[in-house]
PyMOL Python script that loads the backbone (N, CA, C, O; Angstrom):
from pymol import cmd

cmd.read_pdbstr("""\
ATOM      1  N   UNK A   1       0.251  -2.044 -80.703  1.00  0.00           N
ATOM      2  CA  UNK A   1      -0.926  -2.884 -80.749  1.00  0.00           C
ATOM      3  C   UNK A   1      -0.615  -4.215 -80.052  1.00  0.00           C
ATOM      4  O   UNK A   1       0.431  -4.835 -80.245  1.00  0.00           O
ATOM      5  N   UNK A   2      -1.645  -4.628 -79.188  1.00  0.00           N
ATOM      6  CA  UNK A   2      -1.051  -5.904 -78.651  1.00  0.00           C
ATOM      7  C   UNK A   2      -1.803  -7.192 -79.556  1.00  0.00           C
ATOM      8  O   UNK A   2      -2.837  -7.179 -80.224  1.00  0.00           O
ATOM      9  N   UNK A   3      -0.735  -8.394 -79.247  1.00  0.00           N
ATOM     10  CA  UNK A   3      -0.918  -9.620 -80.043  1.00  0.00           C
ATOM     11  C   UNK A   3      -1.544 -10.385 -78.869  1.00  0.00           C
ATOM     12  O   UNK A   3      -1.091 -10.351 -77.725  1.00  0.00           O
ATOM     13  N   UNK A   4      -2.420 -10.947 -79.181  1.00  0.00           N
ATOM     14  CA  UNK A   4      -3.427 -11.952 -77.830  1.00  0.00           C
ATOM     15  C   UNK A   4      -3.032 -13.491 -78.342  1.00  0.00           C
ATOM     16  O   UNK A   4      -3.011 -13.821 -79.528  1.00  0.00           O
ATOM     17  N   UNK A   5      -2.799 -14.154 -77.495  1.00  0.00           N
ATOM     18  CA  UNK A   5      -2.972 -15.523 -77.929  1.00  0.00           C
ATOM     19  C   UNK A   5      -3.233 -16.516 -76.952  1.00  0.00           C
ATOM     20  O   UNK A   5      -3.091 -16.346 -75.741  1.00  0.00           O
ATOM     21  N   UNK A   6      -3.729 -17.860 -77.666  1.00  0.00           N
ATOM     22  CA  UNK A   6      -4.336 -18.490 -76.257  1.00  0.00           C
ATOM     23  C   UNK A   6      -3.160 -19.450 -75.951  1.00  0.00           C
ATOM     24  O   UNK A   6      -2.496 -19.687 -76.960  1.00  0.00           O
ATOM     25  N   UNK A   7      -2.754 -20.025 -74.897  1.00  0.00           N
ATOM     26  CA  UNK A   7      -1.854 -21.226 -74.482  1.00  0.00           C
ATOM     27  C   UNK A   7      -2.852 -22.337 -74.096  1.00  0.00           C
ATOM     28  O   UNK A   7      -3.967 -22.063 -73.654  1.00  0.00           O
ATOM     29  N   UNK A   8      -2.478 -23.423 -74.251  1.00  0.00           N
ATOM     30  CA  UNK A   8      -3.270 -24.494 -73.365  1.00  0.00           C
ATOM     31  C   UNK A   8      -2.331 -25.136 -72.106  1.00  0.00           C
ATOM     32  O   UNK A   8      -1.387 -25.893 -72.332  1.00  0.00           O
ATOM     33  N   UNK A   9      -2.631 -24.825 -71.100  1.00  0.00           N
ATOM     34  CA  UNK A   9      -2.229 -25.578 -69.787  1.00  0.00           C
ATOM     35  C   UNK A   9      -2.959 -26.227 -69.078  1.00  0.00           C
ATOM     36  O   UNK A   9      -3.778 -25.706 -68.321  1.00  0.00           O
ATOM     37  N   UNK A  10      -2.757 -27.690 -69.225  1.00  0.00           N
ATOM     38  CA  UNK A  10      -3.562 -29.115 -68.220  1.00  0.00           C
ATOM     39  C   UNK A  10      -4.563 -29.035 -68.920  1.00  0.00           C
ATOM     40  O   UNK A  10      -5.595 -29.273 -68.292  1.00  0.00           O
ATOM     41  N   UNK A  11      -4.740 -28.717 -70.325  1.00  0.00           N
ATOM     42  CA  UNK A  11      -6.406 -28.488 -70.619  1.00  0.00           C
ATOM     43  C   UNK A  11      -7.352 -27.279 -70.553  1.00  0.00           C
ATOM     44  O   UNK A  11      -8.547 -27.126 -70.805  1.00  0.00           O
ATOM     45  N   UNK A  12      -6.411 -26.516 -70.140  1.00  0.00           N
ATOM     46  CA  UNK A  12      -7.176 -25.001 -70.188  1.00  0.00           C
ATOM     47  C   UNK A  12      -6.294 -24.047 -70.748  1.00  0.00           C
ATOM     48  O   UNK A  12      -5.076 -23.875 -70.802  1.00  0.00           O
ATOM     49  N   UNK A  13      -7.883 -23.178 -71.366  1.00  0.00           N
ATOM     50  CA  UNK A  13      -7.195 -22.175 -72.416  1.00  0.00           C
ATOM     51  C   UNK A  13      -6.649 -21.198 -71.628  1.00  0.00           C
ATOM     52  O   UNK A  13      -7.250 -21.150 -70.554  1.00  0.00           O
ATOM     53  N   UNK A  14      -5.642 -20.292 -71.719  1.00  0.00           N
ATOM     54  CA  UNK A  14      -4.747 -19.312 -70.894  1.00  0.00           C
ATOM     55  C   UNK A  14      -5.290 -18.163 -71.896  1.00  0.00           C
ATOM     56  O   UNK A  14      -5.697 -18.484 -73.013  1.00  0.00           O
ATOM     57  N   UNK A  15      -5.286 -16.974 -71.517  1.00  0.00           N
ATOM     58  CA  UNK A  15      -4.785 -15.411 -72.865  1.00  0.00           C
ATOM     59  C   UNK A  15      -3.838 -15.108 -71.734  1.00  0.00           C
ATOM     60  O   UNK A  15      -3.711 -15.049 -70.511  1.00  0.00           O
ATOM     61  N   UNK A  16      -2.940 -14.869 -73.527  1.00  0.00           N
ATOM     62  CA  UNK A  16      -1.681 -14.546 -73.011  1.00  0.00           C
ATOM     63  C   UNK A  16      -1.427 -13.505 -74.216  1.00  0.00           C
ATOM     64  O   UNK A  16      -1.697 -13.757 -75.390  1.00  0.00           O
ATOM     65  N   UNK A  17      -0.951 -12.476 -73.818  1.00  0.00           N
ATOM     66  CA  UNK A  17      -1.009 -10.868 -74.051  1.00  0.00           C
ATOM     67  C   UNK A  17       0.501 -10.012 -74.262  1.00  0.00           C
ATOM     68  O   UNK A  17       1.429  -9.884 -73.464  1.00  0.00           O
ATOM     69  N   UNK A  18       0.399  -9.675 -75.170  1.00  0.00           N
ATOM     70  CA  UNK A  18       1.885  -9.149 -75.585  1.00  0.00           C
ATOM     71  C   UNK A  18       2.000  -8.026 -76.186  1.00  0.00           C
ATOM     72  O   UNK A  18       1.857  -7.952 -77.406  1.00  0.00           O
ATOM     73  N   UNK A  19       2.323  -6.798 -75.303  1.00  0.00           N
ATOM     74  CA  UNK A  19       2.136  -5.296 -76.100  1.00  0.00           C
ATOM     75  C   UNK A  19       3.682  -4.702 -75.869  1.00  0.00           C
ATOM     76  O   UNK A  19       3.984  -4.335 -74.734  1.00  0.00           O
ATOM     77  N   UNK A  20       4.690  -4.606 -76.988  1.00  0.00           N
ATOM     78  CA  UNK A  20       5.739  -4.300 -77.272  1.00  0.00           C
ATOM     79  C   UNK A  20       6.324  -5.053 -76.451  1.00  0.00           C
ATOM     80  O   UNK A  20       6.459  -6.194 -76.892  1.00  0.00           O
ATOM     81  N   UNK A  21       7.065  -4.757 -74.594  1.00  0.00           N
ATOM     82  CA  UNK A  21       8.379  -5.306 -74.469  1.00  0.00           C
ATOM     83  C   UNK A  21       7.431  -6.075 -72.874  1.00  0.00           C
ATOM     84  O   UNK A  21       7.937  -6.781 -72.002  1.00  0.00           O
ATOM     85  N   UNK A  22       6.045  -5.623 -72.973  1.00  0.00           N
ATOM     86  CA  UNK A  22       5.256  -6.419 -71.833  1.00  0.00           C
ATOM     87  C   UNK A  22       4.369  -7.315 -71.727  1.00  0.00           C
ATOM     88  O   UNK A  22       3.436  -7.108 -72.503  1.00  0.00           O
ATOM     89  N   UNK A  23       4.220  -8.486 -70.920  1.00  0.00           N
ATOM     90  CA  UNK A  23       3.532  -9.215 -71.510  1.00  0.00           C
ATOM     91  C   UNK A  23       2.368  -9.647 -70.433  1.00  0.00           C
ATOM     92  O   UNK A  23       2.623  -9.239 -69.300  1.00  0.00           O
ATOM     93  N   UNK A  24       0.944 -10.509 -70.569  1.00  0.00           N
ATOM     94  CA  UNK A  24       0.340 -10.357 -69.375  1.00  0.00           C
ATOM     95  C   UNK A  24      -0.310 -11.712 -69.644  1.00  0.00           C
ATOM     96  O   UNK A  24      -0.308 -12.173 -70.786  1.00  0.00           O
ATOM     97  N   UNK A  25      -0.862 -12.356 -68.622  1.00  0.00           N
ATOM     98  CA  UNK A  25      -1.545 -13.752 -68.745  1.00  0.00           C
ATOM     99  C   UNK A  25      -2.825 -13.498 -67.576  1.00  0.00           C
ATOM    100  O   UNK A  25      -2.857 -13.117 -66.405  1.00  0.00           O
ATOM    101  N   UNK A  26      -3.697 -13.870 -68.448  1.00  0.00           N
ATOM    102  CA  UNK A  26      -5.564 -13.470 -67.475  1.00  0.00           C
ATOM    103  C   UNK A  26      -5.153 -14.294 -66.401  1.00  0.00           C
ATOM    104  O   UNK A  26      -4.778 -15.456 -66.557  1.00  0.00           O
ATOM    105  N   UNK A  27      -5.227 -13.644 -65.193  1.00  0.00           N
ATOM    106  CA  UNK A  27      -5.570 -14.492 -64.020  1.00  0.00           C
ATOM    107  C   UNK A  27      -6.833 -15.470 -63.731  1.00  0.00           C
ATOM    108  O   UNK A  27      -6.911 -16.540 -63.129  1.00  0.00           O
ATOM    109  N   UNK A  28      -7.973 -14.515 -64.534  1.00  0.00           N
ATOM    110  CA  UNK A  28      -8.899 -15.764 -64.151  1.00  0.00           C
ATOM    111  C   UNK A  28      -9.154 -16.631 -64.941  1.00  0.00           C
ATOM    112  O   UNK A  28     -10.223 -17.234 -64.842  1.00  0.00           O
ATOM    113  N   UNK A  29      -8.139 -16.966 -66.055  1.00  0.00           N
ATOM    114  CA  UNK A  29      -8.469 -18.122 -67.054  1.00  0.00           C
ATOM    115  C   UNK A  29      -7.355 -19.390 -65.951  1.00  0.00           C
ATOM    116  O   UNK A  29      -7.380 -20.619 -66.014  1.00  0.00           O
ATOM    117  N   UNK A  30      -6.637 -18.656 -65.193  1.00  0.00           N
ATOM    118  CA  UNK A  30      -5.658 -19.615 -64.471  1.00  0.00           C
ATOM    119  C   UNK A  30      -6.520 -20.030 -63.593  1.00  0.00           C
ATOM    120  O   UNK A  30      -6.613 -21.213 -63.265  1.00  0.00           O
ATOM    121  N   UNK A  31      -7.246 -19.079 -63.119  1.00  0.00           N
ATOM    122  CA  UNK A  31      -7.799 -19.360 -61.590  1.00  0.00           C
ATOM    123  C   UNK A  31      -9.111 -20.577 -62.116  1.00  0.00           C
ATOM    124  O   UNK A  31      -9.554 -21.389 -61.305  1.00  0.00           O
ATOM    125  N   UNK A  32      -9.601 -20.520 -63.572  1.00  0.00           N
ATOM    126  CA  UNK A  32     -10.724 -21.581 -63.652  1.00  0.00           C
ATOM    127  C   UNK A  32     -10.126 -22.667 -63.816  1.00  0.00           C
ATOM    128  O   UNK A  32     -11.125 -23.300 -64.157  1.00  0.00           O
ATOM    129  N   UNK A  33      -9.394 -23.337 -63.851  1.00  0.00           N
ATOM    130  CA  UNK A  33      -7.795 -24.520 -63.418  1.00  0.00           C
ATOM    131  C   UNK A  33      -8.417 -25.048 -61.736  1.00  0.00           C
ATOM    132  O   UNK A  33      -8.347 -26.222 -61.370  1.00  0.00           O
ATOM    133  N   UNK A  34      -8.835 -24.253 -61.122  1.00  0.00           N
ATOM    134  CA  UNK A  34      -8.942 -24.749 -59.541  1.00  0.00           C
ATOM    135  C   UNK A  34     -10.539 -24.836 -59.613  1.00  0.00           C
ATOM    136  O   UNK A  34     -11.415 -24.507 -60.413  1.00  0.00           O
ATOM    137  N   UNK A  35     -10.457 -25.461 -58.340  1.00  0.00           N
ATOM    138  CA  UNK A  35     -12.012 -25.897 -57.852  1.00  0.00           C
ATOM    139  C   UNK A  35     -12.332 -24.942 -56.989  1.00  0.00           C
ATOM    140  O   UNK A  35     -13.484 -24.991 -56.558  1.00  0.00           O
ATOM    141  N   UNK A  36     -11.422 -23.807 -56.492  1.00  0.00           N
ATOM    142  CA  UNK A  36     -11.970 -22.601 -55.722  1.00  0.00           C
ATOM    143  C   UNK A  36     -12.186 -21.591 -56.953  1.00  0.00           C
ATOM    144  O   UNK A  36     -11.623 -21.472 -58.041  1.00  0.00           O
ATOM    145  N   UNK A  37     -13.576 -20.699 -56.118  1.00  0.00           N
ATOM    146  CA  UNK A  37     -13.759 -19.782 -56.739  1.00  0.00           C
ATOM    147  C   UNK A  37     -12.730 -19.040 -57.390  1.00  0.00           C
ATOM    148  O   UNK A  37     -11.649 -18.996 -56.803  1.00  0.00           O
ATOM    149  N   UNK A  38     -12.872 -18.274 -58.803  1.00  0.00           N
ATOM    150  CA  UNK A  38     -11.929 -17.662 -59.134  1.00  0.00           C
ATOM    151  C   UNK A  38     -11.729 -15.992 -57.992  1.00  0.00           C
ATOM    152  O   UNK A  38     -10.671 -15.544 -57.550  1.00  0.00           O
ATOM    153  N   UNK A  39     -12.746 -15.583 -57.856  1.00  0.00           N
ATOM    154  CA  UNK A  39     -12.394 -14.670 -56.976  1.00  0.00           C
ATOM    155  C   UNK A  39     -11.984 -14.910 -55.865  1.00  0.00           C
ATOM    156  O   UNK A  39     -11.147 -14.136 -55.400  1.00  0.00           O
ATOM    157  N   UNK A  40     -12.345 -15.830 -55.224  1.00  0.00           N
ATOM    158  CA  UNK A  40     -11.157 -16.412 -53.884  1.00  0.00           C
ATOM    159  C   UNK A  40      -9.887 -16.603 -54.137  1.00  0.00           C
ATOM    160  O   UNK A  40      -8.913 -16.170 -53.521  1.00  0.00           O
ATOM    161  N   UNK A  41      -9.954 -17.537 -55.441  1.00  0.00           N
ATOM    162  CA  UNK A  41      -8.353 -17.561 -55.723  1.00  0.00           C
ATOM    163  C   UNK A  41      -7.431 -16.153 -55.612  1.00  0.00           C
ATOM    164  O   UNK A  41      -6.501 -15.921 -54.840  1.00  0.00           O
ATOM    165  N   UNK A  42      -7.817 -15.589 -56.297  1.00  0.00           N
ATOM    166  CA  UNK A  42      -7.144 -14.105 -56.712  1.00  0.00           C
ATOM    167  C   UNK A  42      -7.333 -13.710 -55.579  1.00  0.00           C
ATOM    168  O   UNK A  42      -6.151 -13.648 -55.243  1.00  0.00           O
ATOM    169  N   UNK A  43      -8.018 -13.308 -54.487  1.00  0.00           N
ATOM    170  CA  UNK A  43      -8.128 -12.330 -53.532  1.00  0.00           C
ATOM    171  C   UNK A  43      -6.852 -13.016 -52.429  1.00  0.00           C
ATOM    172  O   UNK A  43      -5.968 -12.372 -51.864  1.00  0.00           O
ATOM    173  N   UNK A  44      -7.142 -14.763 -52.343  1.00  0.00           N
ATOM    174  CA  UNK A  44      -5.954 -15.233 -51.588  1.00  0.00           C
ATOM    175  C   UNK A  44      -4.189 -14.808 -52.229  1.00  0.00           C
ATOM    176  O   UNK A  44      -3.329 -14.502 -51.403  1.00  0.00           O
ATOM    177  N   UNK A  45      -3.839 -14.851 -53.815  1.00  0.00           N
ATOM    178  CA  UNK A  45      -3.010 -14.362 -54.034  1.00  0.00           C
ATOM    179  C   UNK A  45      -2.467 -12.960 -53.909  1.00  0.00           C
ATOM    180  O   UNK A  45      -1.298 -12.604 -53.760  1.00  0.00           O
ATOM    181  N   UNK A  46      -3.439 -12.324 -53.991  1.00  0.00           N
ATOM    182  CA  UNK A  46      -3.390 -11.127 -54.126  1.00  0.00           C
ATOM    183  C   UNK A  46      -3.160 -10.862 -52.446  1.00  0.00           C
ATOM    184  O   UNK A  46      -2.711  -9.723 -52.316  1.00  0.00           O
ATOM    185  N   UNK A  47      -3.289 -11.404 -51.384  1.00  0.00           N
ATOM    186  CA  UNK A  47      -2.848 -11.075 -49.935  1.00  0.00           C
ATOM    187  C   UNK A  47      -1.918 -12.248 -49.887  1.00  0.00           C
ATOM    188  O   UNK A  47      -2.428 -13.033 -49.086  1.00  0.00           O
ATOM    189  N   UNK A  48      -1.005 -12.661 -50.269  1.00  0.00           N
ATOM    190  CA  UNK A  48       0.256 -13.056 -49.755  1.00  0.00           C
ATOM    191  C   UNK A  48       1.178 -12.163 -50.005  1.00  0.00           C
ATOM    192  O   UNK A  48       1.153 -11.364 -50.941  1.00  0.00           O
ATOM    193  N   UNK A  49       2.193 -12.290 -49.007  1.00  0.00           N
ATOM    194  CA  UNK A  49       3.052 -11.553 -49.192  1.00  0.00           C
ATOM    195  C   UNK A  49       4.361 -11.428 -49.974  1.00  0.00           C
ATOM    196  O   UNK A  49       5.140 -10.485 -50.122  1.00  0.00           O
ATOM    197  N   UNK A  50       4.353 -12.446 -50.340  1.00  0.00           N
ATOM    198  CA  UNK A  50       5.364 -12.847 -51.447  1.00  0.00           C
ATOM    199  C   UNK A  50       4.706 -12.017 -52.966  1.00  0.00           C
ATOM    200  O   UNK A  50       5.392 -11.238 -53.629  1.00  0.00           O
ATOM    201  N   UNK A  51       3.973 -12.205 -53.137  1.00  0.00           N
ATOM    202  CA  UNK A  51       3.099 -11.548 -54.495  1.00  0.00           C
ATOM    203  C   UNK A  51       3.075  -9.913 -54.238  1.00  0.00           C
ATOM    204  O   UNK A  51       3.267  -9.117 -55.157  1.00  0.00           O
ATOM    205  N   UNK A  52       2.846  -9.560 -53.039  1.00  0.00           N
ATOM    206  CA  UNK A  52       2.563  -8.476 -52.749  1.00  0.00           C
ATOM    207  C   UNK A  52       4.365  -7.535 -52.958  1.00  0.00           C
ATOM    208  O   UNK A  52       4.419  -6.623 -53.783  1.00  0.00           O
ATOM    209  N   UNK A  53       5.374  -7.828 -52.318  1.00  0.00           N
ATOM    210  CA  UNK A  53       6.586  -7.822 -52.329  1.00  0.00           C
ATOM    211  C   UNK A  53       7.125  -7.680 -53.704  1.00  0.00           C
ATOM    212  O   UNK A  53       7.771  -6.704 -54.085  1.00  0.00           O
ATOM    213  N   UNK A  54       6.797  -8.787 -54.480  1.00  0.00           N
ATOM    214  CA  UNK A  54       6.998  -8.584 -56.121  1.00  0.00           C
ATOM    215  C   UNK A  54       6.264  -7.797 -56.989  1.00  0.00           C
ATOM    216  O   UNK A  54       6.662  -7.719 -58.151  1.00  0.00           O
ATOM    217  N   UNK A  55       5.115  -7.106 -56.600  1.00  0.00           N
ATOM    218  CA  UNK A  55       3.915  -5.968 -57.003  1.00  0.00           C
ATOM    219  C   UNK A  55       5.232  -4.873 -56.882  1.00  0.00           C
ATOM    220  O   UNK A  55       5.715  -4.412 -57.916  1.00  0.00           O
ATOM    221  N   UNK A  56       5.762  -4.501 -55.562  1.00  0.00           N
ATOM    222  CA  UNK A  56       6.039  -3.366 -54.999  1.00  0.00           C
ATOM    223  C   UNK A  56       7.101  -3.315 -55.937  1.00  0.00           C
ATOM    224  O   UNK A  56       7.169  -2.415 -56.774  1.00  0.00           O
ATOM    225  N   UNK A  57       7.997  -4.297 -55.840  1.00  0.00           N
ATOM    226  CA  UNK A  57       9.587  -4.691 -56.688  1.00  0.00           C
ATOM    227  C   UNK A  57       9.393  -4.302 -57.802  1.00  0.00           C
ATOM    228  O   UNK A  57       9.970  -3.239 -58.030  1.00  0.00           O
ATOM    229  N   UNK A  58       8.638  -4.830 -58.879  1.00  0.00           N
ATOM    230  CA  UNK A  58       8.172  -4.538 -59.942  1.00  0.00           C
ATOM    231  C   UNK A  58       7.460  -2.931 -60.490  1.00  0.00           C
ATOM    232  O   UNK A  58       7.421  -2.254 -61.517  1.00  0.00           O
ATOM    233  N   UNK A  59       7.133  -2.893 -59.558  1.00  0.00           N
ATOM    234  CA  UNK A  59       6.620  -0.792 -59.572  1.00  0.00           C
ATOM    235  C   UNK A  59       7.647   0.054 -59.445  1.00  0.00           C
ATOM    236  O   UNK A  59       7.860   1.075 -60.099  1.00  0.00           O
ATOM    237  N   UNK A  60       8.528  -0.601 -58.230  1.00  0.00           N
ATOM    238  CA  UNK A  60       9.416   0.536 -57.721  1.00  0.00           C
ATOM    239  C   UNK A  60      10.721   0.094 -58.939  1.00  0.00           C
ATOM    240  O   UNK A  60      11.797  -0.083 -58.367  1.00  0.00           O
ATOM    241  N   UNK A  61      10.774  -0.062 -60.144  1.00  0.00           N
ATOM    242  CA  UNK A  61      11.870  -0.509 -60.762  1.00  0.00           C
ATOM    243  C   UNK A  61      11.188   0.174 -62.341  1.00  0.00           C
ATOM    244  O   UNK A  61      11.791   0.871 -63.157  1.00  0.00           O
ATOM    245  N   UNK A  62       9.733  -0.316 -62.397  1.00  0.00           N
ATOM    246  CA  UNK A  62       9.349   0.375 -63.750  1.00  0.00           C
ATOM    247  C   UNK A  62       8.579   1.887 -63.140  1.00  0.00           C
ATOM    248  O   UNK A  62       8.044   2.594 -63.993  1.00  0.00           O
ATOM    249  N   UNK A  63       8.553   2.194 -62.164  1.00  0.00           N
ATOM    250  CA  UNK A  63       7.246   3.149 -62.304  1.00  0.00           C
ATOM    251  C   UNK A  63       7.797   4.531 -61.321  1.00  0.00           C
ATOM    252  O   UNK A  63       7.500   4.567 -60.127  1.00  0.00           O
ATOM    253  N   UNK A  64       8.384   5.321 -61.783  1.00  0.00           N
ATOM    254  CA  UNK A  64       8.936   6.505 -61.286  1.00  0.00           C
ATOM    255  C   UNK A  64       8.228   7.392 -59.877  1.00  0.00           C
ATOM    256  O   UNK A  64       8.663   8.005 -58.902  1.00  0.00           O
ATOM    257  N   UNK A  65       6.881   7.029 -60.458  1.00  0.00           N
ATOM    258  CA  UNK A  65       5.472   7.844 -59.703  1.00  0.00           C
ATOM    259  C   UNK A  65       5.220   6.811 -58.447  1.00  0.00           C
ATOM    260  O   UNK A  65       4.787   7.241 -57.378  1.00  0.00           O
ATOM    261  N   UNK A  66       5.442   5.786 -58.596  1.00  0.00           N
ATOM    262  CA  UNK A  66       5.565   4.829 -57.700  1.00  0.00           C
ATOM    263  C   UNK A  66       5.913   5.287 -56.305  1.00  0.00           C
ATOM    264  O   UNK A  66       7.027   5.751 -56.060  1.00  0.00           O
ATOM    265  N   UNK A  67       4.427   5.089 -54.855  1.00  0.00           N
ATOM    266  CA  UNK A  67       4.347   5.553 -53.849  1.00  0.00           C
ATOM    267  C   UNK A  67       4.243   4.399 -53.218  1.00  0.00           C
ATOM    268  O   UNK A  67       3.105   3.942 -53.330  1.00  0.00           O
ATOM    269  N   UNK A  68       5.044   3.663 -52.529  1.00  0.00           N
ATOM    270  CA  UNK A  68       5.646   2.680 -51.700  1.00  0.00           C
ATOM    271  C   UNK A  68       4.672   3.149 -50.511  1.00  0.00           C
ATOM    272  O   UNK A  68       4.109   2.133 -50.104  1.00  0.00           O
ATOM    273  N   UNK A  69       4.277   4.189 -49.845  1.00  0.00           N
ATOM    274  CA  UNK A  69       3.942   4.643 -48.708  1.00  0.00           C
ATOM    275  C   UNK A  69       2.582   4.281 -48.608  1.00  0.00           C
ATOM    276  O   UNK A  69       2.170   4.111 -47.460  1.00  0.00           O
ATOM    277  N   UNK A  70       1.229   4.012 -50.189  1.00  0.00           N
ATOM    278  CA  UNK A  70       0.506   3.740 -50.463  1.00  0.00           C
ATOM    279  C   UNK A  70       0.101   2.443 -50.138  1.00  0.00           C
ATOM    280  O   UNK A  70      -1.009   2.229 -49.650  1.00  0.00           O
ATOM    281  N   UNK A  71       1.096   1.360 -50.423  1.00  0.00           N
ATOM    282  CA  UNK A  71       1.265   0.226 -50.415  1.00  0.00           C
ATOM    283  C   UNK A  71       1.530  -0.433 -48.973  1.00  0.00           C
ATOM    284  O   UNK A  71       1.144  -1.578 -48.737  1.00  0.00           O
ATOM    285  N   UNK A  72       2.141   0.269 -48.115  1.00  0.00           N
ATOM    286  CA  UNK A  72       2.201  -0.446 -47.011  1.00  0.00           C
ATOM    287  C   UNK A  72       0.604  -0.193 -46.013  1.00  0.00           C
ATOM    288  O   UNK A  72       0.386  -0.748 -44.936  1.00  0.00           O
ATOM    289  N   UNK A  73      -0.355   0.783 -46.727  1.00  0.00           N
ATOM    290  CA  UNK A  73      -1.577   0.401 -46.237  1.00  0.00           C
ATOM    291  C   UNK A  73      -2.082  -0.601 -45.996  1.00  0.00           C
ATOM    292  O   UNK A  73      -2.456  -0.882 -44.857  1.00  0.00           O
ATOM    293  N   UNK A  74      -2.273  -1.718 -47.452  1.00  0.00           N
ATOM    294  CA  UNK A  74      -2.662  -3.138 -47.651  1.00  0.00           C
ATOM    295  C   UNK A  74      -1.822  -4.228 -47.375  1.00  0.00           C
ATOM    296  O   UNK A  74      -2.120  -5.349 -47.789  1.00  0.00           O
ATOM    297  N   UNK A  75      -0.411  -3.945 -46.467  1.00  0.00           N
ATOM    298  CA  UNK A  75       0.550  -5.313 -46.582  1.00  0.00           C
ATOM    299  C   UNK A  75       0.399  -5.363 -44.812  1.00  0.00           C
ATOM    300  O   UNK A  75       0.952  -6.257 -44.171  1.00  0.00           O
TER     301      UNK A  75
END
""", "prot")
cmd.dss("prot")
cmd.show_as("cartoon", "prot")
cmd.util.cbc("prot")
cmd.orient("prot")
């Protein structure tokens, strides 16, 4: 069962998410922190390549099924 809880950063509420040994923080409670759209925000993170690199890192280490070949479509 996961435990939800909120953080406050600069004044804004975060969820921050904890199910056994993983944990997750809403992107768009971060992204309402900026004066750009939250979907701009995310779509600009989500195409750098540094983020993208640590997606792959992070799959190819937890995720067996994990198709690298998929991924170099979008990079």
């Amino acid at each position: 069962m996961a435990n939800k809880q909120k953080i406050s950063v600069k004044g804004t509420e975060i969820t921050f998410e904890t199910e056994g040994e993983d944990n997750y923080i809403s992107l768009n409670d971060i992204a309402k922190q900026s004066e750009t759209r939250a979907d701009e925000l995310i779509r600009g993170w989500l195409s750098n390549s540094a983020t993208l690199q640590f997606i792959q890192t992070r799959e190819e280490l937890s995720n067996p099924d994990f198709n690298s070949v998929r991924l170099d479509g979008i990079t």
